[in-house]
N, CA, C and O of each residue as an XYZ file, in Angstrom:
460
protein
N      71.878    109.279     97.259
C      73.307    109.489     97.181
C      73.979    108.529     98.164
O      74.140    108.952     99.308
N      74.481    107.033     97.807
C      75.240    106.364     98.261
C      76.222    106.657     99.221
O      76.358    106.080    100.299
N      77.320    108.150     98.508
C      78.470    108.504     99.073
C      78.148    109.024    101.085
O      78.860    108.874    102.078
N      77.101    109.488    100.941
C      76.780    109.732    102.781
C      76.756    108.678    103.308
O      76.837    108.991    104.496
N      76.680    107.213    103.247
C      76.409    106.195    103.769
C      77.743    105.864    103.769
O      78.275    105.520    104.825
N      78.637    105.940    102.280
C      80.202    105.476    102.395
C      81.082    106.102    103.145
O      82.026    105.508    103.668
N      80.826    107.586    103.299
C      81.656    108.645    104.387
C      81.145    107.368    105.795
O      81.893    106.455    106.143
N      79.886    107.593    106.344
C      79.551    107.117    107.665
C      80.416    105.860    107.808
O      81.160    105.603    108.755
N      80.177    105.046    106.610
C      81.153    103.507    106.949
C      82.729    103.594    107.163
O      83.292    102.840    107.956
N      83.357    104.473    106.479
C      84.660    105.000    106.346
C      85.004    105.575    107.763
O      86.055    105.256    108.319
N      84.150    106.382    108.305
C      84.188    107.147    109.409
C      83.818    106.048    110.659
O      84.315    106.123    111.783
N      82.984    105.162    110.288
C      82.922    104.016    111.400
C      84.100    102.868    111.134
O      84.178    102.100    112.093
N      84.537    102.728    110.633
C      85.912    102.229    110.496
C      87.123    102.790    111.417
O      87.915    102.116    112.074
N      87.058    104.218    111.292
C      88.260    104.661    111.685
C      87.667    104.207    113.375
O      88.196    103.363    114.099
N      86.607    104.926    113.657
C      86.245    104.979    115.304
C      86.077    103.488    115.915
O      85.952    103.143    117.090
N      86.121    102.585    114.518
C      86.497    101.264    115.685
C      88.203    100.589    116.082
O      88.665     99.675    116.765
N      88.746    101.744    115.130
C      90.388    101.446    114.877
C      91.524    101.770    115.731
O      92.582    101.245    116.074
N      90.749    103.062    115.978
C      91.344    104.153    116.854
C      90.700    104.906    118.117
O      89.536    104.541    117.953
N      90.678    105.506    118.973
C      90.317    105.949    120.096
C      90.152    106.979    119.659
O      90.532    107.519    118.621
N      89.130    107.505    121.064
C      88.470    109.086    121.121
C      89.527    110.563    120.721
O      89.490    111.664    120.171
N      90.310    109.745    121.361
C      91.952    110.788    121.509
C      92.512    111.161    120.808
O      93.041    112.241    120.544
N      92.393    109.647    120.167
C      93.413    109.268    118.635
C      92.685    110.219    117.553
O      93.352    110.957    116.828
N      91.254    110.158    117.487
C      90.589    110.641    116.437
C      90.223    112.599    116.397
O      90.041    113.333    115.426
N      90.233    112.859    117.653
C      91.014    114.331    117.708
C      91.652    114.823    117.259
O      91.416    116.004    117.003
N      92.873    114.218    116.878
C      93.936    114.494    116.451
C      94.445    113.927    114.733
O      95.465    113.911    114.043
N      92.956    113.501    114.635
C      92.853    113.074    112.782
C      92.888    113.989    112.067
O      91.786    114.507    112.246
N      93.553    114.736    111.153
C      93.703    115.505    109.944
C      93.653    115.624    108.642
O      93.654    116.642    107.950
N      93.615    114.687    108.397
C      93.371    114.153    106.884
C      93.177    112.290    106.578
O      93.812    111.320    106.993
N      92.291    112.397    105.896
C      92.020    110.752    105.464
C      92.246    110.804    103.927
O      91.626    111.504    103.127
N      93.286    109.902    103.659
C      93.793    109.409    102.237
C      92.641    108.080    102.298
O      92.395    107.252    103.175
N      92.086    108.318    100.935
C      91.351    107.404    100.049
C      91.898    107.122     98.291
O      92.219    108.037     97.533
N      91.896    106.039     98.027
C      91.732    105.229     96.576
C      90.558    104.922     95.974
O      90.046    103.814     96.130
N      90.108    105.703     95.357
C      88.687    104.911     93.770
C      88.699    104.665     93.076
O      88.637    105.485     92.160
N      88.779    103.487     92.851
C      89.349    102.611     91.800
C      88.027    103.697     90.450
O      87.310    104.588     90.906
N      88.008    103.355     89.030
C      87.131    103.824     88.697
C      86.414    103.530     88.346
O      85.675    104.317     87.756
N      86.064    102.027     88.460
C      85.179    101.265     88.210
C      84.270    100.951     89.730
O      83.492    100.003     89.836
N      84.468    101.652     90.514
C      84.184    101.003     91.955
C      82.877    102.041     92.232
O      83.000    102.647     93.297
N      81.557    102.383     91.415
C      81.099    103.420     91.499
C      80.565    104.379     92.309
O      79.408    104.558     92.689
N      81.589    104.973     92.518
C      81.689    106.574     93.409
C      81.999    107.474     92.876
O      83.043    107.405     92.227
N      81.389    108.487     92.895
C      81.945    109.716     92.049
C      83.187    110.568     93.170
O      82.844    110.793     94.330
N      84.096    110.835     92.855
C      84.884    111.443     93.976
C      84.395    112.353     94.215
O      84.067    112.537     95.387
N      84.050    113.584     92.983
C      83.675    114.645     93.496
C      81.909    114.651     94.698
O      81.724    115.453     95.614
N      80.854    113.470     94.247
C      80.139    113.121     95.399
C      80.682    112.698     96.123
O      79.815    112.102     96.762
N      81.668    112.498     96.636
C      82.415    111.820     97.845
C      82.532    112.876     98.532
O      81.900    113.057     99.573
N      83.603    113.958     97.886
C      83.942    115.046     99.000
C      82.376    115.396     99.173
O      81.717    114.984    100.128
N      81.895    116.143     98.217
C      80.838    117.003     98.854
C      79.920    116.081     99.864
O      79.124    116.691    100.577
N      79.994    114.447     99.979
C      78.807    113.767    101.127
C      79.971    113.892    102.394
O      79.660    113.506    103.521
N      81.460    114.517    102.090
C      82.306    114.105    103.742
C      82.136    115.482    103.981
O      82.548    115.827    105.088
N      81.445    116.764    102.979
C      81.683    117.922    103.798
C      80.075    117.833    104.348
O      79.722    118.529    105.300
N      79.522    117.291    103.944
C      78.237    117.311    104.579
C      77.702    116.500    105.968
O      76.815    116.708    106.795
N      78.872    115.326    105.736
C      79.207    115.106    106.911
C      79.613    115.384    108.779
O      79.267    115.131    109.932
N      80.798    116.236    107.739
C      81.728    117.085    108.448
C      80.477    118.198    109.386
O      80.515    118.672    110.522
N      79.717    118.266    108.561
C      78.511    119.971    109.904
C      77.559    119.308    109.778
O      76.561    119.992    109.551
N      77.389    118.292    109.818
C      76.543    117.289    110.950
C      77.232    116.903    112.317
O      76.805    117.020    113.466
N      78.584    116.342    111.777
C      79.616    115.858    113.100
C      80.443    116.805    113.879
O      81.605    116.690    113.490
N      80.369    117.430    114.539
C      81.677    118.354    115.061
C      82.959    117.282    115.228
O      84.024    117.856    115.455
N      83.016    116.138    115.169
C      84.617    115.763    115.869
C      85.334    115.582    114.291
O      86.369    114.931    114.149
N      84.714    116.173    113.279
C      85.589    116.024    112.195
C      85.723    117.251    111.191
O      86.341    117.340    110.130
N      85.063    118.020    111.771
C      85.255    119.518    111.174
C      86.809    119.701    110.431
O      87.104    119.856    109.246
N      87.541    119.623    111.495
C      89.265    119.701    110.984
C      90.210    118.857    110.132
O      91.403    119.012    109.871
N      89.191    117.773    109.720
C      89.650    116.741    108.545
C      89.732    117.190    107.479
O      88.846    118.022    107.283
N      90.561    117.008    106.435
C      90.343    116.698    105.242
C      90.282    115.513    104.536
O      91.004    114.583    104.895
N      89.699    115.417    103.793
C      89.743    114.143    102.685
C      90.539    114.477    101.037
O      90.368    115.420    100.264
N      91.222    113.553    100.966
C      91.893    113.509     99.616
C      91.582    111.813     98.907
O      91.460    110.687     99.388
N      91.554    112.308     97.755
C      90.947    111.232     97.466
C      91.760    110.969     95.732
O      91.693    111.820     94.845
N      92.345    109.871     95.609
C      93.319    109.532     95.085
C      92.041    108.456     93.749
O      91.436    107.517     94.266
N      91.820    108.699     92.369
C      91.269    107.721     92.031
C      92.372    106.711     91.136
O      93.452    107.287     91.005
N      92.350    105.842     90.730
C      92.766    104.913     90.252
C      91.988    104.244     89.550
O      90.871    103.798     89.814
N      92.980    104.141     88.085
C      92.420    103.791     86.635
C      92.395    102.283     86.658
O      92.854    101.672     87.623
N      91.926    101.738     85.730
C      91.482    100.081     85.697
C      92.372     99.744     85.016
O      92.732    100.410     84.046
N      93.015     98.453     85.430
C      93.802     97.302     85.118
C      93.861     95.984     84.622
O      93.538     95.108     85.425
N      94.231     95.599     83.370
C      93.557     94.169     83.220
C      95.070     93.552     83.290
O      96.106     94.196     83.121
N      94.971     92.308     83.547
C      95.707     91.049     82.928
C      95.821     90.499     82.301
O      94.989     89.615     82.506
N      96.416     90.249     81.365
C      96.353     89.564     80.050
C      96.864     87.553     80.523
O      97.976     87.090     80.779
N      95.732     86.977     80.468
C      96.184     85.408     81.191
C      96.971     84.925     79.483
O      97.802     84.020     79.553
N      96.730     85.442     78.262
C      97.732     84.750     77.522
C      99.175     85.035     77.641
O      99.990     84.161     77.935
N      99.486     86.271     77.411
C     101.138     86.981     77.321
C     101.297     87.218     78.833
O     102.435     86.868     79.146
N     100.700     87.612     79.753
C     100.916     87.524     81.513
C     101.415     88.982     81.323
O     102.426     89.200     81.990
N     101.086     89.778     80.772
C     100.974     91.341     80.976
C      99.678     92.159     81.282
O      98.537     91.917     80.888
N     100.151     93.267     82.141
C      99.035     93.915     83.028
C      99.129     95.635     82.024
O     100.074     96.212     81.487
N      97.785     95.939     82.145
C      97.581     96.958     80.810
C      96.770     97.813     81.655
O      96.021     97.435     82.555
N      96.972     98.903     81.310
C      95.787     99.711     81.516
C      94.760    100.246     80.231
O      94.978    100.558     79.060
N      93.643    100.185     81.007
C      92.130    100.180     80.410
C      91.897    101.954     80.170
O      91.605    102.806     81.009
N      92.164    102.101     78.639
C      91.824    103.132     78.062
C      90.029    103.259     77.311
O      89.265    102.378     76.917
N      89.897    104.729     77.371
C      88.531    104.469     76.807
C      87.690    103.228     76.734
O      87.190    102.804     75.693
N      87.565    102.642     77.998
C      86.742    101.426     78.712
C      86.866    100.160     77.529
O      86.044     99.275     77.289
N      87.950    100.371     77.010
C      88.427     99.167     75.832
C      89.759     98.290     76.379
O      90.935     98.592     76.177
N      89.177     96.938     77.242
C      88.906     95.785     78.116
C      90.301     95.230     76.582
O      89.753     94.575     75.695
N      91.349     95.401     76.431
C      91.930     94.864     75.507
C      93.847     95.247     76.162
O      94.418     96.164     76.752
N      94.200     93.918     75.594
C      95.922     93.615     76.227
C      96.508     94.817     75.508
O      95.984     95.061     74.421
N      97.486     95.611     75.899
C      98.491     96.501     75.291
C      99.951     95.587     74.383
O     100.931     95.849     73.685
N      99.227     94.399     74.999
C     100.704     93.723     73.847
C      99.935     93.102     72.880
O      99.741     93.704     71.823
N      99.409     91.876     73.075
C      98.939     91.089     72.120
C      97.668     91.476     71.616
O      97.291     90.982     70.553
N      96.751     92.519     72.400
C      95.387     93.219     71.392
C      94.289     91.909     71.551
O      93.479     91.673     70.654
N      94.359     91.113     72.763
C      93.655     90.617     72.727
C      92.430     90.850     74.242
O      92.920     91.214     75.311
N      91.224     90.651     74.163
C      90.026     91.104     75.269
C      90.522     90.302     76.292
O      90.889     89.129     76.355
N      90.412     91.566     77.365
C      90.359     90.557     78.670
C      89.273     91.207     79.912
O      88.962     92.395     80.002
N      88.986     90.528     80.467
C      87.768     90.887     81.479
C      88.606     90.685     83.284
O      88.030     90.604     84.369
N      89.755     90.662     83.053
C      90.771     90.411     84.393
C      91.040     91.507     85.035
O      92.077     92.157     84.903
N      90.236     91.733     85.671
C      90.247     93.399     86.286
C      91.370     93.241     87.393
O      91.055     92.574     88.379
N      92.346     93.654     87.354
C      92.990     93.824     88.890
C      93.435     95.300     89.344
O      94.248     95.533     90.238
N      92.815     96.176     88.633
C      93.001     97.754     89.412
C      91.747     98.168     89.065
O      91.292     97.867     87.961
N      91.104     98.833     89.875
C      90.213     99.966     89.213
C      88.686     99.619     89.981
O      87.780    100.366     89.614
N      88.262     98.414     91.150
C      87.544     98.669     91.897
C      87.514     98.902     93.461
O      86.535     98.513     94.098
N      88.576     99.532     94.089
C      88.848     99.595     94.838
C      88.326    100.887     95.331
O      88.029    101.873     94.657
N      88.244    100.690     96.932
C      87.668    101.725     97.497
C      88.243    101.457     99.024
O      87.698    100.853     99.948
N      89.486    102.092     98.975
C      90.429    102.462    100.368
C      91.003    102.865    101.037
O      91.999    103.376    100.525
N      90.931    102.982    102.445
C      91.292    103.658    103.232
C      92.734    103.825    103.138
O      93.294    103.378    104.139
N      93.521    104.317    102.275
C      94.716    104.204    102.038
C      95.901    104.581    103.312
O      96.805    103.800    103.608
N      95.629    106.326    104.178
C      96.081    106.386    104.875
C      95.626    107.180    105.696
O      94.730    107.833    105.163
N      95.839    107.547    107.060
C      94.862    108.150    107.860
C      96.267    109.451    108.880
O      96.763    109.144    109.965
N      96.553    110.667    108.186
C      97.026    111.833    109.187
C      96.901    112.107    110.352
O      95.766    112.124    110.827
N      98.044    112.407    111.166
C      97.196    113.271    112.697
C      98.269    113.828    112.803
O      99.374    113.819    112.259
N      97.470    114.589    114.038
C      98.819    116.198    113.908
C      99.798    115.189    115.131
O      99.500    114.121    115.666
N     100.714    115.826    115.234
C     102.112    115.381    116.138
C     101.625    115.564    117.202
O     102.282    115.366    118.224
């Protein structure tokens, strides 16, 4: 299961970002998955709660986790489509495109703390 290794990297991110102090007072971590970016969200939470009672300094976090659908570009008509039933095709002109610009992302979108 990948996702315990992606919590730890996510979680070593924040602790090189922010201080001991700072991270006390963390409450929630906003994340983006793209859905092509392969993570299952729902393995996500369950590897950050498993996380979470391994670590005591993050017990009081939550994670939300925002996924995001795939995006192509169309380089003939210069329109951006979204990718239904994994069918890679323009919403105007119906023609294939392989121009992904939404949907592999995996980010730290925003990071809570109490006042």
């Amino acid at each position: 299961m990948h996702e315990v290794s992606l919590v730890r990297s996510i979680l070593n991110t924040l602790e090189e970002q922010f201080s001991p102090e700072e991270l006390q007072q963390l409450k929630q971590i906003d994340l983006q998955i793209g859905i092509f970016a392969n993570v299952e969200p729902l393995l996500m939470q369950n590897a950050f709660e498993a996380v979470k009672e391994t670590d005591g300094r993050y017990r009081q976090v939550v994670l939300h986790i925002e996924s995001l659908p795939i995006k192509i570009y169309c380089e003939d008509c210069g329109v951006s489509s979204l990718v239904e039933n994994y069918v890679f095709v323009c919403s105007r002109c119906k023609k294939p495109s392989n121009q992904l610009i939404q949907g592999t992302e995996l980010l730290i979108k925003r990071v809570h703390f109490d006042d």
